[in-house]
N, CA, C and O atoms as a Maestro MAE file, in Angstrom:
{
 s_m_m2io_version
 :::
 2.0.0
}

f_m_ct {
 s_m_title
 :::
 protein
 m_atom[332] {
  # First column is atom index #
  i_m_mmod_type
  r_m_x_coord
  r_m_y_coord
  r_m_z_coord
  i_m_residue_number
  s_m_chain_name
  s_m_pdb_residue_name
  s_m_pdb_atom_name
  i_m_atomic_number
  :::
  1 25 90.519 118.179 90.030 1 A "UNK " " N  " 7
  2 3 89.268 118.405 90.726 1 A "UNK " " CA " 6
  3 2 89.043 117.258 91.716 1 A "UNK " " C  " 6
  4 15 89.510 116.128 91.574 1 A "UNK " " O  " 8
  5 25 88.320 117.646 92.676 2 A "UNK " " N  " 7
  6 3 88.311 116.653 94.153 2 A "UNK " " CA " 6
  7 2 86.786 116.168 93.922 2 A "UNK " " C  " 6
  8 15 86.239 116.955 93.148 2 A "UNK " " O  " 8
  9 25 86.115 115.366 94.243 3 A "UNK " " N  " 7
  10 3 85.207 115.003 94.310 3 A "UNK " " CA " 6
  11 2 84.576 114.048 95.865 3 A "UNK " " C  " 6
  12 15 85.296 113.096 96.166 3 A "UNK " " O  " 8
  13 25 83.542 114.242 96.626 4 A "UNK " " N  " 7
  14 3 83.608 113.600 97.579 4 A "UNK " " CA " 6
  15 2 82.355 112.157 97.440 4 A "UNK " " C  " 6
  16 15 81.415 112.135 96.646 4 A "UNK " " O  " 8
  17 25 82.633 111.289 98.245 5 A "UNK " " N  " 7
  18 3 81.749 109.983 97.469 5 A "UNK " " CA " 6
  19 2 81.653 109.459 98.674 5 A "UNK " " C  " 6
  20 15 82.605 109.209 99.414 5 A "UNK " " O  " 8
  21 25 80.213 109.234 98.961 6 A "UNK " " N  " 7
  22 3 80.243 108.571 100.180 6 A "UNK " " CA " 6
  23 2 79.618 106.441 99.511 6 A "UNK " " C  " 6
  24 15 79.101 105.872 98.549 6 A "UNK " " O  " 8
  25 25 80.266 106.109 101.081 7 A "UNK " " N  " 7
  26 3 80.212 104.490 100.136 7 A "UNK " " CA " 6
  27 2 79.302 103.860 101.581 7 A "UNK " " C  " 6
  28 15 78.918 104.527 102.541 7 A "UNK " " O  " 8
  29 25 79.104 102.208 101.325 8 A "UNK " " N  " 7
  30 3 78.102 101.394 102.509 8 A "UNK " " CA " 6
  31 2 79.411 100.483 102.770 8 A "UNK " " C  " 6
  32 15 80.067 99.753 102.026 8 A "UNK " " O  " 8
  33 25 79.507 100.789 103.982 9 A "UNK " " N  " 7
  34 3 80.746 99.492 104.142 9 A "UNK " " CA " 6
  35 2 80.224 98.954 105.573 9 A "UNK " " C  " 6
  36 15 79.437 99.559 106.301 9 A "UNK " " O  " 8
  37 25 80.831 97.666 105.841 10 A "UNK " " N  " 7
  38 3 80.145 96.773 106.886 10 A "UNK " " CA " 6
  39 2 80.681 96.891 108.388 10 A "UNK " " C  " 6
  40 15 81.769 96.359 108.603 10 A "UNK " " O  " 8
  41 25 80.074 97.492 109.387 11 A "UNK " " N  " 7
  42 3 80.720 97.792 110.554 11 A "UNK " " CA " 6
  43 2 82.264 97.020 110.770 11 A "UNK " " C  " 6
  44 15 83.268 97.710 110.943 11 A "UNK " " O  " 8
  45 25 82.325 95.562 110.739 12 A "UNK " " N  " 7
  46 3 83.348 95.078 110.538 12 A "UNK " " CA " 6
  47 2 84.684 95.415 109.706 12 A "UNK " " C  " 6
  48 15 85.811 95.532 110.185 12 A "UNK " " O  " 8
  49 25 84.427 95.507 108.766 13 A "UNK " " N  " 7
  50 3 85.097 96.172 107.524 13 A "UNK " " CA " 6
  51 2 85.363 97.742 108.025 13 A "UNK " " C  " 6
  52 15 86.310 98.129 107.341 13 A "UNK " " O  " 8
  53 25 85.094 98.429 108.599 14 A "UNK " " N  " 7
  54 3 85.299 99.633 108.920 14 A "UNK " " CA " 6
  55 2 86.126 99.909 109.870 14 A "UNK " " C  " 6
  56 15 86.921 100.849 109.872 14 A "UNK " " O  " 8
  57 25 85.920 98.818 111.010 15 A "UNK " " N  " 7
  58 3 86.609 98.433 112.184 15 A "UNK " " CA " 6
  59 2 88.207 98.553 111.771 15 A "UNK " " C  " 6
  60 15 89.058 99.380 112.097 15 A "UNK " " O  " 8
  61 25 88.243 97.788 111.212 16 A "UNK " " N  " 7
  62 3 89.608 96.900 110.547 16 A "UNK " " CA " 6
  63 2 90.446 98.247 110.064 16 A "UNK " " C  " 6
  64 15 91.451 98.690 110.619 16 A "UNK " " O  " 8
  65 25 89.749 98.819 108.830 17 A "UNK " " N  " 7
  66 3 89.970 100.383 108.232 17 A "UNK " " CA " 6
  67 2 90.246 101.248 109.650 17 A "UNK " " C  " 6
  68 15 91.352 101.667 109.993 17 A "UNK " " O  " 8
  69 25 89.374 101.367 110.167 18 A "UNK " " N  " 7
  70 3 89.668 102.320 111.652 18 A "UNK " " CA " 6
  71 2 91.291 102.236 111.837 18 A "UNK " " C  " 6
  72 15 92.112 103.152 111.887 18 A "UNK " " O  " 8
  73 25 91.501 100.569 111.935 19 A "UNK " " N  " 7
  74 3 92.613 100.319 113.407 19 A "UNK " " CA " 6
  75 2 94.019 100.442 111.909 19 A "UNK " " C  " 6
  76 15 95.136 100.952 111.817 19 A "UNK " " O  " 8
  77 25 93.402 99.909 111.291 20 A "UNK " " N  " 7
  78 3 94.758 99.879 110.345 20 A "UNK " " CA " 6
  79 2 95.814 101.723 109.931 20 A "UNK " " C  " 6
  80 15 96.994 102.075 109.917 20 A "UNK " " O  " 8
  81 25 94.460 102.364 109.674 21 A "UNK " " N  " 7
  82 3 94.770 103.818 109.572 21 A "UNK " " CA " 6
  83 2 95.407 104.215 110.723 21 A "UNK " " C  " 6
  84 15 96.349 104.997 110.590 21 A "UNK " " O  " 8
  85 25 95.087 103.831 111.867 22 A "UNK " " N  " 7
  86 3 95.257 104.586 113.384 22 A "UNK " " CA " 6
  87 2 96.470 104.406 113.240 22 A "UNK " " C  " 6
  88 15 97.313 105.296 113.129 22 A "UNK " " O  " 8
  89 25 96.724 102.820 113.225 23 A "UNK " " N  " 7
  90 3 98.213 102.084 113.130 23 A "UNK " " CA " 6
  91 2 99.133 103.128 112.341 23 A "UNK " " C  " 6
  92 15 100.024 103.784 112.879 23 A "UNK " " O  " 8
  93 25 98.841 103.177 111.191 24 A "UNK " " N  " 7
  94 3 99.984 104.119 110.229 24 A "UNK " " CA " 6
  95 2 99.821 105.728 110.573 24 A "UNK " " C  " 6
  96 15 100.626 106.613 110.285 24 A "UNK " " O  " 8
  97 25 98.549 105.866 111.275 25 A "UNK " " N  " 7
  98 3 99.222 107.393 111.586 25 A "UNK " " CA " 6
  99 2 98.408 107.940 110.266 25 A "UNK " " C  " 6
  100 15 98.920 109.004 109.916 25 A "UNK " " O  " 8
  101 25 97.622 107.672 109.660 26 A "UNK " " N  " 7
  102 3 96.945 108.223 108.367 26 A "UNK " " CA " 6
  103 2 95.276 108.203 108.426 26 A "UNK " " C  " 6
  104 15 94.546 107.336 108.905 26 A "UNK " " O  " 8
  105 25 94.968 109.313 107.849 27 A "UNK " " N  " 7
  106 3 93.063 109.172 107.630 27 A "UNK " " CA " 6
  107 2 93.070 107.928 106.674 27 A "UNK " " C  " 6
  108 15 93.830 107.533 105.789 27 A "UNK " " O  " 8
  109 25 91.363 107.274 107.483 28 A "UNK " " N  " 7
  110 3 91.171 106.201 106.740 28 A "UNK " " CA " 6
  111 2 90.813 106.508 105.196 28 A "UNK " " C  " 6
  112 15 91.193 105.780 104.279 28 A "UNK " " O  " 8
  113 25 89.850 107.957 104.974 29 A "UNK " " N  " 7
  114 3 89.981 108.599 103.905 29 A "UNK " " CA " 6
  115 2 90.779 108.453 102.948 29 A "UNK " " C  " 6
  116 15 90.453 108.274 101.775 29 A "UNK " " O  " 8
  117 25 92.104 108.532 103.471 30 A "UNK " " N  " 7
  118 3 93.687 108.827 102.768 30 A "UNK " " CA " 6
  119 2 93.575 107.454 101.878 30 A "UNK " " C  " 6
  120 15 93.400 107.525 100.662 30 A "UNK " " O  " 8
  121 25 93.667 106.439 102.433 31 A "UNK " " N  " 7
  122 3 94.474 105.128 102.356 31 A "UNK " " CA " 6
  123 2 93.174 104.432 101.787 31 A "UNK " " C  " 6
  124 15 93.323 103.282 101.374 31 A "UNK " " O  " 8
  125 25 91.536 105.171 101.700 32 A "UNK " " N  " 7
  126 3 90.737 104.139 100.705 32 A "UNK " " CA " 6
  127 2 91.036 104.815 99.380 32 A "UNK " " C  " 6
  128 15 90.863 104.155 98.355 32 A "UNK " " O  " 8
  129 25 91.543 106.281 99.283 33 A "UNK " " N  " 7
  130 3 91.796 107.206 97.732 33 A "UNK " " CA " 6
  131 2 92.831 106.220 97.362 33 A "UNK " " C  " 6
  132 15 92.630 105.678 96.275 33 A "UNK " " O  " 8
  133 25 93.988 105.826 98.066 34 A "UNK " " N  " 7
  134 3 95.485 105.138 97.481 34 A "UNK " " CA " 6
  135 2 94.596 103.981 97.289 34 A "UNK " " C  " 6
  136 15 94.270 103.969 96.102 34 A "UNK " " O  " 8
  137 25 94.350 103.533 97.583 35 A "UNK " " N  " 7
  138 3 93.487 101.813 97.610 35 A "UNK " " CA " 6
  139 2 92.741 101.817 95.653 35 A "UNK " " C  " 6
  140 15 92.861 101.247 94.568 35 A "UNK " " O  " 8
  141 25 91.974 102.934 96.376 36 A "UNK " " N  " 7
  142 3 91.074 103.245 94.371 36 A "UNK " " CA " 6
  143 2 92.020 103.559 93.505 36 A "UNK " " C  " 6
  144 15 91.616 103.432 92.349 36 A "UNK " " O  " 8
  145 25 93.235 103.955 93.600 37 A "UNK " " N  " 7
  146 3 94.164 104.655 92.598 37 A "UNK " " CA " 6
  147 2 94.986 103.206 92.259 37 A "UNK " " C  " 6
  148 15 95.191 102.818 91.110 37 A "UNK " " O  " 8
  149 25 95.297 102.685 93.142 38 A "UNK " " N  " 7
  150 3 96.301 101.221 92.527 38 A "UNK " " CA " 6
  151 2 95.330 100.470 91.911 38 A "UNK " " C  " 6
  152 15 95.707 99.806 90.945 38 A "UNK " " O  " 8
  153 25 94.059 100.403 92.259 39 A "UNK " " N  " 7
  154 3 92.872 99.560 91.617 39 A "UNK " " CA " 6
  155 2 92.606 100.381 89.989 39 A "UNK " " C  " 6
  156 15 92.198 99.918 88.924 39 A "UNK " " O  " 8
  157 25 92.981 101.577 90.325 40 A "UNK " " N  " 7
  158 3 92.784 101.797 88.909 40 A "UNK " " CA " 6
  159 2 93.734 101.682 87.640 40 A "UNK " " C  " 6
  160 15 93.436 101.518 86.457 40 A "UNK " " O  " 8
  161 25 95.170 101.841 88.353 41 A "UNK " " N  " 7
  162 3 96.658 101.522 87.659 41 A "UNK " " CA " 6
  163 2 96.780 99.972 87.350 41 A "UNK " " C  " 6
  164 15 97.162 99.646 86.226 41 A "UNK " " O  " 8
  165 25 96.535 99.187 88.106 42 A "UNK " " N  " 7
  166 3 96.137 98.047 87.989 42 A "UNK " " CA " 6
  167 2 95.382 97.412 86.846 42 A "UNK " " C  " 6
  168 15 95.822 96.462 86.197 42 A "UNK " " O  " 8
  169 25 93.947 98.132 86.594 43 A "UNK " " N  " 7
  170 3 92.854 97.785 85.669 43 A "UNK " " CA " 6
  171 2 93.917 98.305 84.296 43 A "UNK " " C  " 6
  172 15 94.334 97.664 83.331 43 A "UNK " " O  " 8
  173 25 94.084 99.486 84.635 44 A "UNK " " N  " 7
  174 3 95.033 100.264 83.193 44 A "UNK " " CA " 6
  175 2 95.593 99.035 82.745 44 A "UNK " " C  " 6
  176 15 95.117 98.395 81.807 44 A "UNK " " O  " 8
  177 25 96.600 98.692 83.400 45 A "UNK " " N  " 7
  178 3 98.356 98.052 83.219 45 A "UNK " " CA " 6
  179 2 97.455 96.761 82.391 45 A "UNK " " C  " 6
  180 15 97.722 96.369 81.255 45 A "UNK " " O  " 8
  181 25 96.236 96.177 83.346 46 A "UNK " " N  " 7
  182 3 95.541 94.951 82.664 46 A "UNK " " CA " 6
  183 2 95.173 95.221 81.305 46 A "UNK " " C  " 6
  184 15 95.599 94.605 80.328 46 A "UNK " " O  " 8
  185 25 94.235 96.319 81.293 47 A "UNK " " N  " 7
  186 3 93.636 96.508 79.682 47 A "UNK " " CA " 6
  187 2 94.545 96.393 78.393 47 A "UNK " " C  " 6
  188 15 94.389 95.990 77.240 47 A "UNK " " O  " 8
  189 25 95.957 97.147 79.422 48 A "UNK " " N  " 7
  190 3 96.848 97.378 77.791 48 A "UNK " " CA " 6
  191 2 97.377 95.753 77.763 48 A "UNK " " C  " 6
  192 15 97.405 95.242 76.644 48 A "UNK " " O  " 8
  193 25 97.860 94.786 79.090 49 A "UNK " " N  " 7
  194 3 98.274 94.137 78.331 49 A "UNK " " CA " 6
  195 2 97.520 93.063 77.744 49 A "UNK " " C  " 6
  196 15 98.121 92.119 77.230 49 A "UNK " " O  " 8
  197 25 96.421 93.105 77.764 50 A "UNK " " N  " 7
  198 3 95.356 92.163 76.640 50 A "UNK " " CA " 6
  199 2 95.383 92.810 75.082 50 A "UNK " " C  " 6
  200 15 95.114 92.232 74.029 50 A "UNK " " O  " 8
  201 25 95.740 94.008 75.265 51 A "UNK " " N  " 7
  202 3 95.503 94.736 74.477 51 A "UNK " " CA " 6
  203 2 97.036 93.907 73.888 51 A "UNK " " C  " 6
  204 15 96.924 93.216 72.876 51 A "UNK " " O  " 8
  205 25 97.897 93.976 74.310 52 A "UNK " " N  " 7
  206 3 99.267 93.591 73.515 52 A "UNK " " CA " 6
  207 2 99.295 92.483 73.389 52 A "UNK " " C  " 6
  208 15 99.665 92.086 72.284 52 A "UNK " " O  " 8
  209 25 98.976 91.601 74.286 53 A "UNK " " N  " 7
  210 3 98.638 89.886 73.714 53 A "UNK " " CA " 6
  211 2 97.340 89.926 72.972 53 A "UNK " " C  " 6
  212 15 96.854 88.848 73.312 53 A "UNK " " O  " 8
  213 25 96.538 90.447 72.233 54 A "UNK " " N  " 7
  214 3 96.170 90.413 71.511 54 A "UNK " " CA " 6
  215 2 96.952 91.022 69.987 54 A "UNK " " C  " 6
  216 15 96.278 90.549 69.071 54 A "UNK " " O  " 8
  217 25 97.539 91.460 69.686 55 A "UNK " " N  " 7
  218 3 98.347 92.482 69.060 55 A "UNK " " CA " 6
  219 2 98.780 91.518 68.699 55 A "UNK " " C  " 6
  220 15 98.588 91.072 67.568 55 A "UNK " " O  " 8
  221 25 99.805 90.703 70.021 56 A "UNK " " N  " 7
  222 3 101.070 89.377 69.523 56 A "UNK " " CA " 6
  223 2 100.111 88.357 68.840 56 A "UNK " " C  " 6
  224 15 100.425 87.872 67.752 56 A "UNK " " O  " 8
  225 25 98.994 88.038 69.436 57 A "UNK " " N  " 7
  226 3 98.660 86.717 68.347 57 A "UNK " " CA " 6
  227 2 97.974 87.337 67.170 57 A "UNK " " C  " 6
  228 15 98.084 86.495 66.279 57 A "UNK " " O  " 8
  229 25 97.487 88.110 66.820 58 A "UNK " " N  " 7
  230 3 97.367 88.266 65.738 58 A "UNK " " CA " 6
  231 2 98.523 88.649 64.423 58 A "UNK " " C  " 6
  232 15 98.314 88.867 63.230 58 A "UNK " " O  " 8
  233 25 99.848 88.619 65.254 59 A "UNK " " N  " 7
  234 3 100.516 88.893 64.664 59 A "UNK " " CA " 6
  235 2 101.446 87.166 64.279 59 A "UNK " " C  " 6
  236 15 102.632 86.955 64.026 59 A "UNK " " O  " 8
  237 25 100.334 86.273 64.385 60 A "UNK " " N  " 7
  238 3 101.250 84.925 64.795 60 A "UNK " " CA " 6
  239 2 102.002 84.876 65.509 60 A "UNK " " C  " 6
  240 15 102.989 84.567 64.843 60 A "UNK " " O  " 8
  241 25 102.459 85.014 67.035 61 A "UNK " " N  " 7
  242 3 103.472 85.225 67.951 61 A "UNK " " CA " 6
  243 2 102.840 83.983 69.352 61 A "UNK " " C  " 6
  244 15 103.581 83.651 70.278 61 A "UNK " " O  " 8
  245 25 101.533 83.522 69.224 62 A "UNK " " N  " 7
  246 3 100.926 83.040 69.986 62 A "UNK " " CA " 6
  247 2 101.407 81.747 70.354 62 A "UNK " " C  " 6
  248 15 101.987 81.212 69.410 62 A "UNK " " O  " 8
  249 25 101.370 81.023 71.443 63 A "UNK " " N  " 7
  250 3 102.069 79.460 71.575 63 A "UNK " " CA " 6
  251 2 100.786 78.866 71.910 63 A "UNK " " C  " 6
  252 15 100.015 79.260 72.786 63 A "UNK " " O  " 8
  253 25 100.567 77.457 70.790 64 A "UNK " " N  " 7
  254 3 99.519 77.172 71.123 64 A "UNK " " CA " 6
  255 2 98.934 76.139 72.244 64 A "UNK " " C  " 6
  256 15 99.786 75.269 72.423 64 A "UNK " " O  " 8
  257 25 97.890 75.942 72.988 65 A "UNK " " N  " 7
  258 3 97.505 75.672 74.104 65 A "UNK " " CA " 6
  259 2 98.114 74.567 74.693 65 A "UNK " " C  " 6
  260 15 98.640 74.508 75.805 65 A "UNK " " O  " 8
  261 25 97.974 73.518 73.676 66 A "UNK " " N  " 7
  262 3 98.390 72.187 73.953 66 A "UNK " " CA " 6
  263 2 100.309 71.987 74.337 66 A "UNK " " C  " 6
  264 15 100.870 71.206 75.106 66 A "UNK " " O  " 8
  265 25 100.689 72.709 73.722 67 A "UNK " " N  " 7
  266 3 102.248 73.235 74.227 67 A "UNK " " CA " 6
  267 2 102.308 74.002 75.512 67 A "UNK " " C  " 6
  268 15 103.273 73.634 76.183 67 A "UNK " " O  " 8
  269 25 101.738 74.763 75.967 68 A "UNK " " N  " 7
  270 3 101.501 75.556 77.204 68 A "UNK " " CA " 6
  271 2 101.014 74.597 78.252 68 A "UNK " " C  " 6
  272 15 101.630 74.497 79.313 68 A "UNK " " O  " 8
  273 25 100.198 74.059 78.066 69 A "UNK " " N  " 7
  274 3 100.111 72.809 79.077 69 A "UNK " " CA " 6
  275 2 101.144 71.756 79.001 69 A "UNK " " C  " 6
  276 15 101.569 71.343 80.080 69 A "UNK " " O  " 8
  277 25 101.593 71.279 77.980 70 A "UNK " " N  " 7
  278 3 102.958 70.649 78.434 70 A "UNK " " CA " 6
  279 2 104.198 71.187 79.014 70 A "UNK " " C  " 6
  280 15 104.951 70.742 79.881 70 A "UNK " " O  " 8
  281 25 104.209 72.160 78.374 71 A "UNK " " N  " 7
  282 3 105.235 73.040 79.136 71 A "UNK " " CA " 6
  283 2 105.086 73.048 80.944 71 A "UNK " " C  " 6
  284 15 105.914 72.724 81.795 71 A "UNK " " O  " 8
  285 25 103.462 73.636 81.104 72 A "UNK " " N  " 7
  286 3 103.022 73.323 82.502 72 A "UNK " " CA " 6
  287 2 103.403 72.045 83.378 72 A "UNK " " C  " 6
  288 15 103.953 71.995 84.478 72 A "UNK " " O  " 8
  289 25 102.999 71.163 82.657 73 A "UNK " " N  " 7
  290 3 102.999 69.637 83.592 73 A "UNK " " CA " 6
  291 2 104.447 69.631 83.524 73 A "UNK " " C  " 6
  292 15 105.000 69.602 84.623 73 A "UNK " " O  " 8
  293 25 105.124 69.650 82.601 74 A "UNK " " N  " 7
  294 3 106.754 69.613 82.641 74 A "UNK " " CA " 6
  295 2 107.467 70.509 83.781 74 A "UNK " " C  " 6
  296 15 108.678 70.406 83.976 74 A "UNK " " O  " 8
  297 25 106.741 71.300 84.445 75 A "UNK " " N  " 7
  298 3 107.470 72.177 85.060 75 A "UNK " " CA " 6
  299 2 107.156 71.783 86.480 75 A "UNK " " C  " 6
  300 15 107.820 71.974 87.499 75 A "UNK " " O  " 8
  301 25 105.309 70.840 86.218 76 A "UNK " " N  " 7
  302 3 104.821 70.677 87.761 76 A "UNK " " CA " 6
  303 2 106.048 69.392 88.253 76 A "UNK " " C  " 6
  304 15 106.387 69.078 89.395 76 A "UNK " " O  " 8
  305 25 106.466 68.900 87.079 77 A "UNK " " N  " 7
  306 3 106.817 67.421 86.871 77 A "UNK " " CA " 6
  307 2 108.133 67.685 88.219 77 A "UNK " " C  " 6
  308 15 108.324 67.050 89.256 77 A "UNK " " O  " 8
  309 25 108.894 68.952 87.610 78 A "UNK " " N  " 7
  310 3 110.475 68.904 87.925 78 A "UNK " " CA " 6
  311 2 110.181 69.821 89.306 78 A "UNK " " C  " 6
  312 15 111.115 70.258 89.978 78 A "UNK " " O  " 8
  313 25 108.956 70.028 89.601 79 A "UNK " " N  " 7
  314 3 109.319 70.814 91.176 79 A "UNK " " CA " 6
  315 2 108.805 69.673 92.052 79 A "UNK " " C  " 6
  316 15 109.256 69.406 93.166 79 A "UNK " " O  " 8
  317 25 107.562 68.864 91.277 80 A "UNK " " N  " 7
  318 3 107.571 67.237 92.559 80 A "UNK " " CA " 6
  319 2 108.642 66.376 92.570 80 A "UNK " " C  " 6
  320 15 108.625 65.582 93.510 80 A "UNK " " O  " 8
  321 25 109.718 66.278 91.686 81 A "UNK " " N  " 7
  322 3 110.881 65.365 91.633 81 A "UNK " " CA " 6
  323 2 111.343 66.649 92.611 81 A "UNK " " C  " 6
  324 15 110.885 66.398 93.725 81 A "UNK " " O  " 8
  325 25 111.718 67.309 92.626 82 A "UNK " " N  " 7
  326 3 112.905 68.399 93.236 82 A "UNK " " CA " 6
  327 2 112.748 68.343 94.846 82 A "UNK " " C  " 6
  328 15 113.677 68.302 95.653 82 A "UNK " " O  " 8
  329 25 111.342 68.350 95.135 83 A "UNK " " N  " 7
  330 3 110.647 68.774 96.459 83 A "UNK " " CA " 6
  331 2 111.147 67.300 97.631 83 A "UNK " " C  " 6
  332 15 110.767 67.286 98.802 83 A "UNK " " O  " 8
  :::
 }
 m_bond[331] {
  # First column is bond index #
  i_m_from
  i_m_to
  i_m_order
  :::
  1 1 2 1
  2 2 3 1
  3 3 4 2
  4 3 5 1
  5 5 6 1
  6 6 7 1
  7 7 8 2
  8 7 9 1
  9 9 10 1
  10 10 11 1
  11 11 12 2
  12 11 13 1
  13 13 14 1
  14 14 15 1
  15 15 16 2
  16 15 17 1
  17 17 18 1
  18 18 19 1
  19 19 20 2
  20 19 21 1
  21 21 22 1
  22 22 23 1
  23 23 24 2
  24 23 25 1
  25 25 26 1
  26 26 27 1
  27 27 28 2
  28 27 29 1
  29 29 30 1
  30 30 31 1
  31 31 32 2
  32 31 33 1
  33 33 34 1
  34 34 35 1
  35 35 36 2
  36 35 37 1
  37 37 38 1
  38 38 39 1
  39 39 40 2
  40 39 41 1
  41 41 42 1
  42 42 43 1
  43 43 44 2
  44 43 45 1
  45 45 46 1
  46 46 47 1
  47 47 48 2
  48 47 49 1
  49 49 50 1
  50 50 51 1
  51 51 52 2
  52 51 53 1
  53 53 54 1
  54 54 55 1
  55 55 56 2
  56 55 57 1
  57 57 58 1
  58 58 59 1
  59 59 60 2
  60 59 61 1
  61 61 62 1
  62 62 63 1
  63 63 64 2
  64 63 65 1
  65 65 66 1
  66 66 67 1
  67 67 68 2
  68 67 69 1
  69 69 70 1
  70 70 71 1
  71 71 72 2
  72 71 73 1
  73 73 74 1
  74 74 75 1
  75 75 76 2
  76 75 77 1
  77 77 78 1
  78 78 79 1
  79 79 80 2
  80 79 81 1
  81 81 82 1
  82 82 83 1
  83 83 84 2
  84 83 85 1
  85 85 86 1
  86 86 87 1
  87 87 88 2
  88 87 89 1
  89 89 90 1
  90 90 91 1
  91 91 92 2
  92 91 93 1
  93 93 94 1
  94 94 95 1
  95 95 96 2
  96 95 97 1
  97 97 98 1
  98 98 99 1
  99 99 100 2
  100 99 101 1
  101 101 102 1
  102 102 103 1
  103 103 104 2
  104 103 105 1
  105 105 106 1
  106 106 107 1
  107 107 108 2
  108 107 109 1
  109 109 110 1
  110 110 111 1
  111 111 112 2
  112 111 113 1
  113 113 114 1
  114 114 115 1
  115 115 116 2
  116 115 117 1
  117 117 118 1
  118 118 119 1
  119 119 120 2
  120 119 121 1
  121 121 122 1
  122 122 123 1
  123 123 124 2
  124 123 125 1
  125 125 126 1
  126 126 127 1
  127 127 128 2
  128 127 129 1
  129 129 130 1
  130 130 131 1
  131 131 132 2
  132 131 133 1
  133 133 134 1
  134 134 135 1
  135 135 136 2
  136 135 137 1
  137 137 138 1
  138 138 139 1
  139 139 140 2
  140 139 141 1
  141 141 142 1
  142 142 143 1
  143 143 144 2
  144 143 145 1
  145 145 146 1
  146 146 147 1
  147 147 148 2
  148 147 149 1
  149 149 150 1
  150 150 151 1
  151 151 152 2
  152 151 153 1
  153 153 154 1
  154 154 155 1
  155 155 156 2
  156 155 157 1
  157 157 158 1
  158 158 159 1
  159 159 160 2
  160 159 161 1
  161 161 162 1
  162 162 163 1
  163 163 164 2
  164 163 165 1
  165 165 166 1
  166 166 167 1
  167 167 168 2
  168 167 169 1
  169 169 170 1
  170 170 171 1
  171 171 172 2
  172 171 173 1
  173 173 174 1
  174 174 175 1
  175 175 176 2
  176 175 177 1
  177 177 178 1
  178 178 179 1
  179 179 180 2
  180 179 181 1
  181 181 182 1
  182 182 183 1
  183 183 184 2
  184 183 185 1
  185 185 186 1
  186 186 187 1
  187 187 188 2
  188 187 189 1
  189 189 190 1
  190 190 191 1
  191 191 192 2
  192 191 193 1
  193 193 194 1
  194 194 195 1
  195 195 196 2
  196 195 197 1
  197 197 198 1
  198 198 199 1
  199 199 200 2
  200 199 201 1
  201 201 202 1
  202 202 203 1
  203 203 204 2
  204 203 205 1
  205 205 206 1
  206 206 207 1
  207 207 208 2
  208 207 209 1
  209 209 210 1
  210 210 211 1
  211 211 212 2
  212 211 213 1
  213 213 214 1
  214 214 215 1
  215 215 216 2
  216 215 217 1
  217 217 218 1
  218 218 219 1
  219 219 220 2
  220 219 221 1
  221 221 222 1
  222 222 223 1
  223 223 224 2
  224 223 225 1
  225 225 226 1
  226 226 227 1
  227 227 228 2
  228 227 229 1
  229 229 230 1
  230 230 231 1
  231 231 232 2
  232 231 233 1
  233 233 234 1
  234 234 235 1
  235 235 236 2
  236 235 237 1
  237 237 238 1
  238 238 239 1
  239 239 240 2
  240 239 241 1
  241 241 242 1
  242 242 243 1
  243 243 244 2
  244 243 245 1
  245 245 246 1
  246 246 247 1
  247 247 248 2
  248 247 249 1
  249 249 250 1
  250 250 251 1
  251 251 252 2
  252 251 253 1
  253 253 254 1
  254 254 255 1
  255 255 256 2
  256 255 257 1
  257 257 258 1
  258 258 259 1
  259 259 260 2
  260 259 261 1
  261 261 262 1
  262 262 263 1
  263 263 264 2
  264 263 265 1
  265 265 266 1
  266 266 267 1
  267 267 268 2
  268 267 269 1
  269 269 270 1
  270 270 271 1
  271 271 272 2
  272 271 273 1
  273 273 274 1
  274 274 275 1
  275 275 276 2
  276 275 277 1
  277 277 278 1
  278 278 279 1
  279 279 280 2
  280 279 281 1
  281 281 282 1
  282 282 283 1
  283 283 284 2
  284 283 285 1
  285 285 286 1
  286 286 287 1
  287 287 288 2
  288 287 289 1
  289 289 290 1
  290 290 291 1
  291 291 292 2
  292 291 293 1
  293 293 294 1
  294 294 295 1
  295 295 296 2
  296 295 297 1
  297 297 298 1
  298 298 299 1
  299 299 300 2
  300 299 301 1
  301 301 302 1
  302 302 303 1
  303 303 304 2
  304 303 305 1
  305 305 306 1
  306 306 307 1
  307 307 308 2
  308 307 309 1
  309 309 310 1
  310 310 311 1
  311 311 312 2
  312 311 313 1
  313 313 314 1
  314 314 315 1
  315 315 316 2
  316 315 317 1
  317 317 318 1
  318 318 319 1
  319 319 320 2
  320 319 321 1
  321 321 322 1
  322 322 323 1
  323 323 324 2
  324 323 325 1
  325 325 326 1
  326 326 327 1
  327 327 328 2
  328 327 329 1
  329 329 330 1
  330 330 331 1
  331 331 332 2
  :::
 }
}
């Protein structure tokens, strides 16, 4: 089922949408539906994977913080020696 939705967007912001669509040869229509659909695959892909790092630490699988930040600085350590 199709549904139509009208939205407030800022002359500027529309501008931009205008020239970008023109550019590809596509309704600006087209390309704000693809825009909401990756925003929504996106949110999905996010939910589950909290959903699975939550899963892992409760399953004890978790590394705890103070190791993750060393790990971090250790890594900032070897790309300012490298650079």
């Amino acid at each position: 089922m199709t549904v139509h939705v009208t939205i407030e967007m800022d002359e500027a912001v529309k501008a931009k949408l205008d020239a970008f669509s023109s550019a590809r040869g596509r309704a600006a229509g087209e390309l704000l539906v693809e825009a909401a659909e990756l925003i929504a695959r996106e949110h999905d892909a996010l939910e589950a994977a909290i959903v699975e790092a939550e899963a892992s630490l409760a399953a004890g699988k978790g590394i705890p913080h103070e190791e993750v930040v060393a790990r971090l600085h250790a890594r900032r350590a070897r790309w300012t020696h490298a650079a």
